[in-house]
N, C-alpha and C positions, 0 to 999 in steps of 0.2 A: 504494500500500500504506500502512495505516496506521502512524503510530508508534506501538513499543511505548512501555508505562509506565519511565518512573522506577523504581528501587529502592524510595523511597519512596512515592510515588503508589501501586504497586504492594501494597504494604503493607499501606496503609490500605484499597484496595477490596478485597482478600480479607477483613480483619479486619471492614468492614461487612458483606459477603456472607455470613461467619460468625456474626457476631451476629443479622443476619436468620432463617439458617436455625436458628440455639438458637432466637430467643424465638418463632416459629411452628412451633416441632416440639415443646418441651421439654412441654407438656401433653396431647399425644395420644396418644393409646391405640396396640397393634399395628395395629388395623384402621384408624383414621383415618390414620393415618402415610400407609400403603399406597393409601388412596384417597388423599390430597390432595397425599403427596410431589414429584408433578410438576406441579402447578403450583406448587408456595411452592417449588421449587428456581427456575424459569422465572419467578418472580415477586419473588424476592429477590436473584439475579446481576447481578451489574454485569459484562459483557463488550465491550463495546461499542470498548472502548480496544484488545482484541486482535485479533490478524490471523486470524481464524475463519473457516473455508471448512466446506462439507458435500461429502460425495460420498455421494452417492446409487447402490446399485445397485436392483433390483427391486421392493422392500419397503420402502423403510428408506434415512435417512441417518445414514451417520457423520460426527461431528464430529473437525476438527483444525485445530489452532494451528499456522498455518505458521512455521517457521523463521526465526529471525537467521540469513543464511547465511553469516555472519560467523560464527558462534559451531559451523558445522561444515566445517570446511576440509578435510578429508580425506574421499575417496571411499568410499562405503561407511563411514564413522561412525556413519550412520541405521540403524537398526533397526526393522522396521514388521512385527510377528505379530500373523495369524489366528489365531484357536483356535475351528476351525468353519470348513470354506470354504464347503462346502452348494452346490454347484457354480454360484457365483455370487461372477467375480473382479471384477467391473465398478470396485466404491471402489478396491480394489488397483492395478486398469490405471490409473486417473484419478491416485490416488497418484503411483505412479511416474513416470506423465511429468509432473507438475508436480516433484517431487522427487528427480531423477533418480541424487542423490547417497546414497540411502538403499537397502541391504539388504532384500527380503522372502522371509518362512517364513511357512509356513502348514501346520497340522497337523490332519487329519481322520482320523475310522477308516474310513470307506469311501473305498477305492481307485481306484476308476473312477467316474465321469471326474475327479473332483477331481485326482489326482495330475497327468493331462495340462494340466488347465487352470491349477495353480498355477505348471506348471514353466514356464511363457511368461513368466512374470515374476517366480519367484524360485523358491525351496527348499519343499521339500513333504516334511514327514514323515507315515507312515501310521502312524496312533497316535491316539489318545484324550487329550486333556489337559484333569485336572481336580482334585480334591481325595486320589485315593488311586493304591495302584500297585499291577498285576496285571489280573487277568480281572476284568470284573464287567459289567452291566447297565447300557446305555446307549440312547438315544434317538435315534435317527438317520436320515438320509434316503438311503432304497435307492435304488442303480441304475436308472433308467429308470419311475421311479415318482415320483408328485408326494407320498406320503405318510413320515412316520417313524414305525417299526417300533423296535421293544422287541429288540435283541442284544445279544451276550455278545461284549464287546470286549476289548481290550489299552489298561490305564492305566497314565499315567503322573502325578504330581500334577506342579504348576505349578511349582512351585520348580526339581523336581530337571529338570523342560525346559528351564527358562532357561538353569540350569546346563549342565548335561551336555548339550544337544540346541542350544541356540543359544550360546553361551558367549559372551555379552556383558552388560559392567556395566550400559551404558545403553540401555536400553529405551524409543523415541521414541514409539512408539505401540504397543501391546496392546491388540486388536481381540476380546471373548472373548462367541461365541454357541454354548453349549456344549448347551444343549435339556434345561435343571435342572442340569446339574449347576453352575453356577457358585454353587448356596447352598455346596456344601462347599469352593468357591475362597475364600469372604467372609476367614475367617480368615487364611489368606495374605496378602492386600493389605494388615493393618492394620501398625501398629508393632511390634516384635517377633516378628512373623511369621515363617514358613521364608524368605521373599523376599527382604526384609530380611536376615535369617541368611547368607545365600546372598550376598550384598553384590551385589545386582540393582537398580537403580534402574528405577522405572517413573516418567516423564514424563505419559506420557497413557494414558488408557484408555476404550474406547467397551465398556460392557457388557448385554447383553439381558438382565433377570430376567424369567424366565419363569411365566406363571400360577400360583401359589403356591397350596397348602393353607394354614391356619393354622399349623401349625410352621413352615413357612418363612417365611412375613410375618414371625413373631417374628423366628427367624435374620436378617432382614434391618433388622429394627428394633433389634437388636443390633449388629449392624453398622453402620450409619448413625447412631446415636447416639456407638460407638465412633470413627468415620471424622469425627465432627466435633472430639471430645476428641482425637485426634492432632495433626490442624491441620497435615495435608500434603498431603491430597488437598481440592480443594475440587469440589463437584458443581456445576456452568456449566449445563449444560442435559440436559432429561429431556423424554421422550416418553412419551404411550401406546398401548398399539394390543391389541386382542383380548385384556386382562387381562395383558399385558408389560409393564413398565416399560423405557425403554430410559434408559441415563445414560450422559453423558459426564462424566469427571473430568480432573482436572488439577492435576499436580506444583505448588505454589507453594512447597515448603519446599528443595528441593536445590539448591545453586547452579548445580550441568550442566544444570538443568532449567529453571530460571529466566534462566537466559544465552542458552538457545535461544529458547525461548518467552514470553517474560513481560518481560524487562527491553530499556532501548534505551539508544541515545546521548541 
């Protein structure tokens, strides 16, 4: 296993990876953002010092920064939510047995088979989670059918889940493939956000944005220009596939975050 960075070291290769992604984003338009975002993330990161693994399930890999398992001494201190299980636990199972010490939830609105396949390996709520709260129209993938359908679900927004539905401070990984709605999550994840508000720490996060109209390019080029003016999430790696951006990010500013994943002896 690699060692992690220095306190210092550590520092200085976010603060490069930052200045990378200012001066190759700060002149693009909505549309150029959106086309070129994943390679000038993939092309400006310096990772190579952290302990980075993929887990791959059918489609797609997630990214995640293995532990100091020094820095979580107690069972079940990890925390690891789905948001979208899409009846496909494969990163989860691989998760858990490399990390056997971490917690998993995972939250979909369709009930069958999801709930059976979540509960093999952890907590399963049937629920929506995404930007508002109540009934409303959602994207989803039916029962015994390979397509998603347009229904009228039960939401919850992001916050008040972490809060009230998983009720922990730290958040080691947050997995969210929500089928659009993660543009009205954007707001949530920044500084001052309900997440923040909520005193939630998020670690890591693997997020799908899904094929955009132009308002949501914009919302996300709002987002991503605000996500660098924070200077606590840094985006490590991005993919594309079928007009999806996939991104992984990761905590450099919190100390529980950077003690786990980021700093060493």
């Amino acid at each position: 296993m690699l060692n992690c960075l220095s306190s210092q070291d550590a520092s200085k290769m976010f603060e490069r990876n930052a200045e990378c992604l200012r001066s190759r984003t700060e002149t693009l338009d909505v549309e150029k953002l959106w086309s070129r975002i994943a390679m000038i993330i993939n092309q400006c990161t310096e990772r190579r010092y952290l302990r980075i693994r993929g887990y791959s399930n059918r489609d797609e890999i997630k990214v995640h920064v293995m532990p100091n398992e020094e820095a979580i001494l107690d069972e079940y201190a990890c925390s690891i939510i789905s948001l979208g299980v899409g009846r496909d636990i494969q990163v989860e199972t691989k998760m858990k047995k490399d990390m056997p010490m971490c917690a998993f939830y995972g939250a979909d609105p369709i009930k069958e088979p999801n709930q059976e396949m979540y509960e093999e390996i952890g907590v399963f709520y049937h629920i929506a989670v995404g930007g508002k709260n109540g009934t409303s129209e959602a994207s989803v993938l039916e029962p015994d059918t390979a397509n998603y359908r347009i229904r009228e679900v039960n939401h919850v927004d992001i916050a008040t889940f972490l809060r009230s539905f998983i009720g922990k401070q730290i958040i080691d990984q947050l997995m969210i493939d929500i089928e659009g709605g993660e543009y009205d999550v954007f707001p949530f994840l920044l500084k001052g956000g309900d997440i923040e508000r909520t005193n939630v720490v998020l670690c890591q996060l693997n997020i799908e944005i899904h094929l955009p109209d132009y308002a949501q390019k914009a919302q996300f080029f709002e987002f991503f220009v605000e996500l660098l003016d924070d200077a606590r999430y840094m985006p490590l790696v991005a993919d594309t596939m079928l007009g999806h951006i996939r991104l992984y990010i990761l905590n450099y500013e919190h100390p529980e975050c950077t003690e786990r994943y980021i700093n060493g002896e």
